[in-house]
N, CA, C and O atoms as a DFTB+ gen file, in Angstrom:
292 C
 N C O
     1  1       0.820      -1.200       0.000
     2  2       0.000       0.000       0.000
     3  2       0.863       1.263       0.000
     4  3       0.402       2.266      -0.546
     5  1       2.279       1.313       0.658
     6  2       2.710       2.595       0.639
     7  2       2.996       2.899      -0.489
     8  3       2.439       3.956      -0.783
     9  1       3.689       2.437      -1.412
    10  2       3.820       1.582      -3.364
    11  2       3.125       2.379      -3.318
    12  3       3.539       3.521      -3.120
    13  1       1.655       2.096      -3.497
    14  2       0.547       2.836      -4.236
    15  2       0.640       4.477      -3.843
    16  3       0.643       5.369      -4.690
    17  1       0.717       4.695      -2.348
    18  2       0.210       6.049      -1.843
    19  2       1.574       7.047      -2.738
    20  3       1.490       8.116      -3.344
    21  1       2.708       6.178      -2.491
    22  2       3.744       6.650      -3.109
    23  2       3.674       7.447      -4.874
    24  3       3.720       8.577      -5.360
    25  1       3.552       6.184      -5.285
    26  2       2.874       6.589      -6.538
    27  2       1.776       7.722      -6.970
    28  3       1.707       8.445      -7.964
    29  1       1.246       7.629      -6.231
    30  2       0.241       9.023      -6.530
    31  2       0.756      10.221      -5.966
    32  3       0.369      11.315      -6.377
    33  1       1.632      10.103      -5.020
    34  2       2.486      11.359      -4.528
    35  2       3.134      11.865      -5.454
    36  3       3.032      13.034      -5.828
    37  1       3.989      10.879      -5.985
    38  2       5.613      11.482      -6.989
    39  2       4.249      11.483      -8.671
    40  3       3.901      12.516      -9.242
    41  1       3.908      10.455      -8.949
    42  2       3.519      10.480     -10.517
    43  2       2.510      11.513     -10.397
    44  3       2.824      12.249     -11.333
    45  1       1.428      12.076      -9.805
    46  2       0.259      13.065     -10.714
    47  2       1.203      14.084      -9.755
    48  3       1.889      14.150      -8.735
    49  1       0.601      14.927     -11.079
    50  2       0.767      16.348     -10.831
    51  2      -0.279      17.318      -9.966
    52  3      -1.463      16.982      -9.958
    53  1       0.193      18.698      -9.127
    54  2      -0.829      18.864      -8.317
    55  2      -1.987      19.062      -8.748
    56  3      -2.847      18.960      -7.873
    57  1      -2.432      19.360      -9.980
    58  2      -3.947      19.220     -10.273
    59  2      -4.152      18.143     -10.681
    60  3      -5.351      18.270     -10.929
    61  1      -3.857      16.910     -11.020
    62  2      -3.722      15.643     -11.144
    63  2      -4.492      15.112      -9.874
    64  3      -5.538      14.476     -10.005
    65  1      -3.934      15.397      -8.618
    66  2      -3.920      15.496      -7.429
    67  2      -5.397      15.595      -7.216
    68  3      -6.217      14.679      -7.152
    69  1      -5.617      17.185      -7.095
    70  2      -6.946      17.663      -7.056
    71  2      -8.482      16.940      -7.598
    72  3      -9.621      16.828      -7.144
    73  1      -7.690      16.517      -8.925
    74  2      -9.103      15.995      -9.362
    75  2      -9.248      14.444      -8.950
    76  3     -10.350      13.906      -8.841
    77  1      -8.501      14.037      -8.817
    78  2      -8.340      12.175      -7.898
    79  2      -9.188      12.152      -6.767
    80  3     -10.030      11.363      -6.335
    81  1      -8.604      13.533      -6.316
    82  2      -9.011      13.336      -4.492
    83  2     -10.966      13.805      -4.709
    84  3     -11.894      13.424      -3.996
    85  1     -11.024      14.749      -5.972
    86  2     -12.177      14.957      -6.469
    87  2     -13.115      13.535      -7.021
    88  3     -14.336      13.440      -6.904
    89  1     -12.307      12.613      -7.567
    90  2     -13.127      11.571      -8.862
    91  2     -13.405      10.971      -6.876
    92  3     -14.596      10.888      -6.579
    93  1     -12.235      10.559      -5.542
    94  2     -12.377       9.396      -5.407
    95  2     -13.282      10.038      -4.163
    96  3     -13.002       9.488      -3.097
    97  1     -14.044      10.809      -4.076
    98  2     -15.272      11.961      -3.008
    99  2     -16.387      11.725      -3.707
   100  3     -17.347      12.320      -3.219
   101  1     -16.780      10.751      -5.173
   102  2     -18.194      10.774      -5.909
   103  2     -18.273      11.420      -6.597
   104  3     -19.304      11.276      -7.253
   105  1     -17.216      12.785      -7.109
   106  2     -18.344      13.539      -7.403
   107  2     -17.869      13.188      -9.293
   108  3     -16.898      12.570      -9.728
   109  1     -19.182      13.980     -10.159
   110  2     -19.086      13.724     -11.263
   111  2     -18.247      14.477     -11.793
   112  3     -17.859      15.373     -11.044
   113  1     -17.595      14.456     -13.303
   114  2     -17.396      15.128     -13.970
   115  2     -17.797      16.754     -14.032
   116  3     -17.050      17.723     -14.165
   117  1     -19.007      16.703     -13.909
   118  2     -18.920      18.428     -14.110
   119  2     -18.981      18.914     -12.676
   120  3     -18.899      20.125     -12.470
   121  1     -19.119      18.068     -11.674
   122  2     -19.207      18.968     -10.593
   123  2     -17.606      19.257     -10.179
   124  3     -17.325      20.328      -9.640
   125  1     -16.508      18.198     -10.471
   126  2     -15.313      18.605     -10.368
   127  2     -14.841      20.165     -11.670
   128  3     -13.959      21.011     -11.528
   129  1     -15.512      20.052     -12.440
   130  2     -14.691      20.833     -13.635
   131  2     -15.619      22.372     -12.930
   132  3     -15.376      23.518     -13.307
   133  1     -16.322      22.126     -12.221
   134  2     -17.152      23.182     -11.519
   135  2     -16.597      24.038     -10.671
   136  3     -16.637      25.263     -10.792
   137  1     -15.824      23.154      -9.395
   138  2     -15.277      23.331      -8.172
   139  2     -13.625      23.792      -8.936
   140  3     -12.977      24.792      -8.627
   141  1     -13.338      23.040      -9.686
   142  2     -11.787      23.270     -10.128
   143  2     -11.692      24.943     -11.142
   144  3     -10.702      25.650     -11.335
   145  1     -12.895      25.105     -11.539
   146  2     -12.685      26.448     -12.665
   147  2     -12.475      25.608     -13.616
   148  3     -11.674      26.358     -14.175
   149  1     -12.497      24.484     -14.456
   150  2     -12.004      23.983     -15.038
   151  2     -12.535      23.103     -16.058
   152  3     -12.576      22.012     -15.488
   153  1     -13.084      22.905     -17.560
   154  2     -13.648      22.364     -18.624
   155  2     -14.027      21.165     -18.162
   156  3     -13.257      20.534     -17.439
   157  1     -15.307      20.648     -18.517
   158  2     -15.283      19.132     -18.019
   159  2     -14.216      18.269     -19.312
   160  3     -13.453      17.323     -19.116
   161  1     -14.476      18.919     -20.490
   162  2     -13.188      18.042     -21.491
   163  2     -11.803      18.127     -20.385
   164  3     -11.073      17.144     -20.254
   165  1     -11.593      19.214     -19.747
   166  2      -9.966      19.318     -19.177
   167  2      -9.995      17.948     -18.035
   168  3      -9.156      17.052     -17.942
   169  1     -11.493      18.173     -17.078
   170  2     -11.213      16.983     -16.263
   171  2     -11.048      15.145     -16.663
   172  3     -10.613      14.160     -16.067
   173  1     -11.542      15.362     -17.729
   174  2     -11.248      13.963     -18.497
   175  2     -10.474      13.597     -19.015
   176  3     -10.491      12.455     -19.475
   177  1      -9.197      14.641     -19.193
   178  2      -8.345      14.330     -19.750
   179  2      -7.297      14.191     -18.510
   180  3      -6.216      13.656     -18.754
   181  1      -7.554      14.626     -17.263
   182  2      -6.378      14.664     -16.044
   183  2      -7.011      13.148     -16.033
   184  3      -6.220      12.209     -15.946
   185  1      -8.273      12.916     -16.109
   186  2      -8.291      11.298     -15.859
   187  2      -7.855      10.350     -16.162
   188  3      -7.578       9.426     -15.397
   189  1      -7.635      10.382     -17.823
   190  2      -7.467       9.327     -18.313
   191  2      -5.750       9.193     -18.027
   192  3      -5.150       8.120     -17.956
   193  1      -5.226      10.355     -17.906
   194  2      -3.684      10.776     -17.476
   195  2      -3.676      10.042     -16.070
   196  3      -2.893       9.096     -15.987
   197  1      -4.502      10.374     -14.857
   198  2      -4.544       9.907     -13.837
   199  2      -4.594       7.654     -14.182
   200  3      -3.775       6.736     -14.225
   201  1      -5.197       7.727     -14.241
   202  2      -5.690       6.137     -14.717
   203  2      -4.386       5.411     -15.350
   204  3      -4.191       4.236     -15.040
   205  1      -3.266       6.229     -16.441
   206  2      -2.578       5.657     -16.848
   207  2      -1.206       5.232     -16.062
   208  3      -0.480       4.240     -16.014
   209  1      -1.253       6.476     -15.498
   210  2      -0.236       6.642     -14.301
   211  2      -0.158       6.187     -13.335
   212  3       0.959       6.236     -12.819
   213  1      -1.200       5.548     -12.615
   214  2      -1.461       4.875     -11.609
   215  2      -2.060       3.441     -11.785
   216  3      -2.488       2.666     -10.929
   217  1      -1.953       3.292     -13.328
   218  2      -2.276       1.458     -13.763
   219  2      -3.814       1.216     -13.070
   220  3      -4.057       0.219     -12.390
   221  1      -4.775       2.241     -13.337
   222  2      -6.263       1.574     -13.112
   223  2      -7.253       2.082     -14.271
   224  3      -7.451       3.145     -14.861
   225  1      -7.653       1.079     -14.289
   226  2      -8.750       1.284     -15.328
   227  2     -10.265       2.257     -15.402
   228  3     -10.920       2.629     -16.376
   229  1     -10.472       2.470     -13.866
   230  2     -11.616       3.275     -14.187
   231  2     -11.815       4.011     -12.412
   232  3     -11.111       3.763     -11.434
   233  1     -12.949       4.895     -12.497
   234  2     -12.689       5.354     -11.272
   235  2     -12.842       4.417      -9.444
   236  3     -12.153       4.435      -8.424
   237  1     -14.271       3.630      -9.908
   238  2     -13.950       2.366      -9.120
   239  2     -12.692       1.897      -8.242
   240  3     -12.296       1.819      -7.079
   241  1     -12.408       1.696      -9.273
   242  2     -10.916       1.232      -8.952
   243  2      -9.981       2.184      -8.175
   244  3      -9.654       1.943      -7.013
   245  1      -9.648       3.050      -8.714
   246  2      -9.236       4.791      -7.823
   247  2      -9.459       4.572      -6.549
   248  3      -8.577       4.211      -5.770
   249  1     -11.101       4.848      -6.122
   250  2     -11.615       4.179      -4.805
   251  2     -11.238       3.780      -3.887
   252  3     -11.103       4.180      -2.730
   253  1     -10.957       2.508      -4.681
   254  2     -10.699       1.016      -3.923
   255  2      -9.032       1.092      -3.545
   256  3      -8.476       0.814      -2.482
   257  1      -8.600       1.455      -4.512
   258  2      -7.494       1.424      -3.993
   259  2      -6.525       2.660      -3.562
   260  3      -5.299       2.580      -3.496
   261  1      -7.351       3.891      -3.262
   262  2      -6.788       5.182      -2.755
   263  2      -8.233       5.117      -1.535
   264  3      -9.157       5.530      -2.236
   265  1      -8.703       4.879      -0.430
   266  2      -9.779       4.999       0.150
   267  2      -9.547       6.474       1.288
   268  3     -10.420       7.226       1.724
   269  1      -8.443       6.496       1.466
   270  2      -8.200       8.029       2.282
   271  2      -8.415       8.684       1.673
   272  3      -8.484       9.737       2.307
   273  1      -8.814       9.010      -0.332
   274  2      -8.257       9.771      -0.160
   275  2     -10.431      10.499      -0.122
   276  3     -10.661      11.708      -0.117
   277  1     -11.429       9.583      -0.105
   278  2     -12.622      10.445       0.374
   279  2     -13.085       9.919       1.454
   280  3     -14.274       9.646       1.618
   281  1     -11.949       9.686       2.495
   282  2     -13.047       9.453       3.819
   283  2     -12.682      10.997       4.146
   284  3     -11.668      11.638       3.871
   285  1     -14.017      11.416       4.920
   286  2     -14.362      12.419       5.700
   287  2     -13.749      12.681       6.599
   288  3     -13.515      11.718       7.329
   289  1     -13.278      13.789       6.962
   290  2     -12.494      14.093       8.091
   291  2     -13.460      14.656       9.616
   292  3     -12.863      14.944      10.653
């Protein structure tokens, strides 16, 4: 697991970052490109960037295997 946490530290970039911690909180597409100032085309494209970089296929997965990063504080 640190592997993984690691990986998302050093590989995305800080808006990379932003929208992960965004996809892995529920929310959709436009409500991130909402909150970010930011195109919903732009957030789909940090995704598919996110997804490649971190070897998962879809947001599910993100989830499952980042779970800190939408539990509630």
């Amino acid at each position: 697991m640190d592997n993984l946490l690691g990986m998302y530290q050093n590989k995305l970039s800080k808006r990379e970052k932003q929208v992960a911690d965004k996809v892995c909180q529920g929310l959709s597409n436009r409500s991130i490109a909402d909150q970010l100032f930011i195109s919903e085309r732009t957030v789909k494209f940090h995704c598919t960037n996110i997804f490649k970089k971190l070897s998962v296929n879809n947001r599910k997965m993100l989830r499952t295997l980042f779970p800190q990063l939408y539990e509630t504080t």
